[in-house]
N, C-alpha and C positions, 0 to 999 in steps of 0.2 A: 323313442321314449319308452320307457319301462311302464306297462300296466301291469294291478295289482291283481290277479288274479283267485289269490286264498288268502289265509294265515301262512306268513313266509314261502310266498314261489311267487315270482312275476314273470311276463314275458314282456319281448322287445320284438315286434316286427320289423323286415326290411324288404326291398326292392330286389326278386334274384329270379334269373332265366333261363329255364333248363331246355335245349331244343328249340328255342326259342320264343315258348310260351311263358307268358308271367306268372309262377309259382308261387312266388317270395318267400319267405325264409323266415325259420324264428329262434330265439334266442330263450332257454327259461334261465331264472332264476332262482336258486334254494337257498333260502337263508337258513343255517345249521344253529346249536343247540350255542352256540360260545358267539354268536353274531357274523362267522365266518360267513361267506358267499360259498356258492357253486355254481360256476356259472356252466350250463350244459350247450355243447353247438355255440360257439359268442358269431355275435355277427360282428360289422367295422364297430369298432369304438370311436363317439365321436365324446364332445367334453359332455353334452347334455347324460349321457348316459354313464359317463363316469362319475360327475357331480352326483347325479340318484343311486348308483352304487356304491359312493362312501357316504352319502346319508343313510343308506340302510344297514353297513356292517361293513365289514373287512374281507375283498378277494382273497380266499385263501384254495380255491380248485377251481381250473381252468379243465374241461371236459371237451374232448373230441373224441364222440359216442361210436364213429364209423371209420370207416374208408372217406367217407367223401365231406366231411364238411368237419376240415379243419383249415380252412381259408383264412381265416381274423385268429388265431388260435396263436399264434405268435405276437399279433399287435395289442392282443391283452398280456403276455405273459412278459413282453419289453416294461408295461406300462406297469403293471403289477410283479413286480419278478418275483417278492415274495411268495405267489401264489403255488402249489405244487400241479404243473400240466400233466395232466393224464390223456392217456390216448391207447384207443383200441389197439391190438393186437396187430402187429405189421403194416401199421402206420411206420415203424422206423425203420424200414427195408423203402416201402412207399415215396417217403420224404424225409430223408437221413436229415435232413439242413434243419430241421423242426428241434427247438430246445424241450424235447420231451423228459416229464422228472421219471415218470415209473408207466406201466403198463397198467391198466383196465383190471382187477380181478374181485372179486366180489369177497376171495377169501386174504383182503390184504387189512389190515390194521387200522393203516392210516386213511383210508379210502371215507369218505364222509359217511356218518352212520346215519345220517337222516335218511339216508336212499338207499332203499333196497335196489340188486342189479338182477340183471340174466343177461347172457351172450345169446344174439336171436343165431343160434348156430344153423348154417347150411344154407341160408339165405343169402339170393345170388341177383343183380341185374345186369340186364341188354344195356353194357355202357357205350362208349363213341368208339372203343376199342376191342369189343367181345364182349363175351359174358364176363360178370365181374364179381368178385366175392366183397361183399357187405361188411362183414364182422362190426352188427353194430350190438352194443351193448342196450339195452330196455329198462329204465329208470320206475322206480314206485318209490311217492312220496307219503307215506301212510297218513301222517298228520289231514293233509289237504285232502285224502283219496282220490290223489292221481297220478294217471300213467302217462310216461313222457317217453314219447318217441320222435325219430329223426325221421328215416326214411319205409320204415318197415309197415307203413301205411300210410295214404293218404286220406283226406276228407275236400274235397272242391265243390264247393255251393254257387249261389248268384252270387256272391261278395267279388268271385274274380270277373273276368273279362270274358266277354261270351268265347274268343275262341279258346279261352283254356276250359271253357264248361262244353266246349263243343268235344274237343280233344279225350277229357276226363269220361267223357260220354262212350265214348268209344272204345278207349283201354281201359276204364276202370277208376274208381275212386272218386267219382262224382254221388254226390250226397251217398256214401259207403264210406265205411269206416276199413279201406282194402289197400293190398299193395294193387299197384297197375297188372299191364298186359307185359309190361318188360320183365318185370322180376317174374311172373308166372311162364316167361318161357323159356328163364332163362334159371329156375329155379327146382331141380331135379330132386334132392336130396329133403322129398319131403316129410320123410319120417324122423330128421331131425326138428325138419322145422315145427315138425304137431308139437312136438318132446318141447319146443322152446314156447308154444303158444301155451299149454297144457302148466308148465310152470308160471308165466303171468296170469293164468285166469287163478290160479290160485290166491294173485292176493284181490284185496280187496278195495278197487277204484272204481268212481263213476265217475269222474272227470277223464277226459282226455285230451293230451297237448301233442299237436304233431307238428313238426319243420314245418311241412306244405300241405296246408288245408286250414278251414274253420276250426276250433279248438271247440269241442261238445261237451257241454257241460252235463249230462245226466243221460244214462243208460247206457254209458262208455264201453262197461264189460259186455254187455249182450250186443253192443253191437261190434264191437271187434270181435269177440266170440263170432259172429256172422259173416263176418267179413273175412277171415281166414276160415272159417268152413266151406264158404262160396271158392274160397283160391285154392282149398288143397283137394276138392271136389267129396270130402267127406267127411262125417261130424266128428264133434274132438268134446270128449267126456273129463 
């Protein structure tokens, strides 16, 4: 079910297992200036979450922010064709079979204006196959002042299940606004990623929505600020 989280953005929780620990998964919502949706990351569509999606406005951008969470990304765009699906950068090398409309760029037109982008460039994780490159894009919603991210950081509290608090304990992202131990070792190229931190701390969020973790509702910048100066082992101005 969709919660309302601000003035136009909701999220939708779900049930998802990475490694085997319970993670789960989330879905935001941005309602734009003309009633349009943006749905960023969708998770399954079931009816309950499409009936609250056309009482609040019209699908018109389906959003696969990364490499890795475009799973439902086609079961909304069947449902909605109208909608234009966007999707990161070599997603269509990835999963040619995906009805992708255009690529990711922050300098395109038609790309919804209520969201500001950045590509978290050079950012990499320890996947089931190697090191894996990311290319996820990093959402600011100025209205709401908040920052929507997928994978480019966790947050894991008591709300999960002791062994994923036991887990997050160990590699990282438990009560930390951080990437884990995998992207950090699998993550070399980190004088682009300051260059990609260093452009989000510029705007101006205190909320934060992440895929996998607590969503923090105040002192989001200072603590992601904290959180990537702990991961690249030094401060970022």
């Amino acid at each position: 079910m969709l919660k309302e989280i601000d003035t136009d953005i909701w999220v939708a929780d779900a049930p998802f297992k990475y490694f085997g620990l319970s993670v789960g998964t989330r879905m935001t919502v941005v309602r734009l200036a003309n009633r349009g949706l943006a749905v960023i990351s969708p998770i399954q569509l079931d009816n309950d979450i499409a009936q609250q999606l056309d009482k609040l406005g019209t699908v018109s951008h389906i959003i696969a922010p990364n490499l890795y969470h475009y799973l439902f990304a086609s079961d909304f765009k069947a449902f909605y064709p109208q909608a234009i699906f966007w999707a990161t950068s070599g997603m269509e090398v990835k999963k040619p079979e995906l009805p992708i409309n255009r690529t990711i760029n922050n300098n395109t037109d038609d790309f919804p204006s209520n969201l500001q982008c950045v590509l978290f460039d050079g950012f990499r994780t320890l996947g089931l196959k190697g090191l894996d490159i990311v290319n996820e894009w990093v959402f600011f919603h100025p209205k709401s002042r908040t920052l929507i991210l997928t994978d480019t950081a966790f947050h894991f509290d008591d709300n999960f299940p002791l062994i994923t608090q036991f887990a997050a304990r160990v590699i990282g992202g438990y009560k930390n606004l951080s990437p884990s131990l995998l992207e950090k070792v699998a993550t070399t190229e980190k004088a682009k990623v300051k260059l990609a931190v260093q452009k989000i701390l510029d705007w101006d969020f205190e909320r934060v929505i992440m895929a996998h973790g607590s969503i923090i509702e105040s002192q989001g910048k200072q603590r992601f600020k904290a959180g990537y100066e702990s991961f690249l082992g030094q401060s970022i101005n």
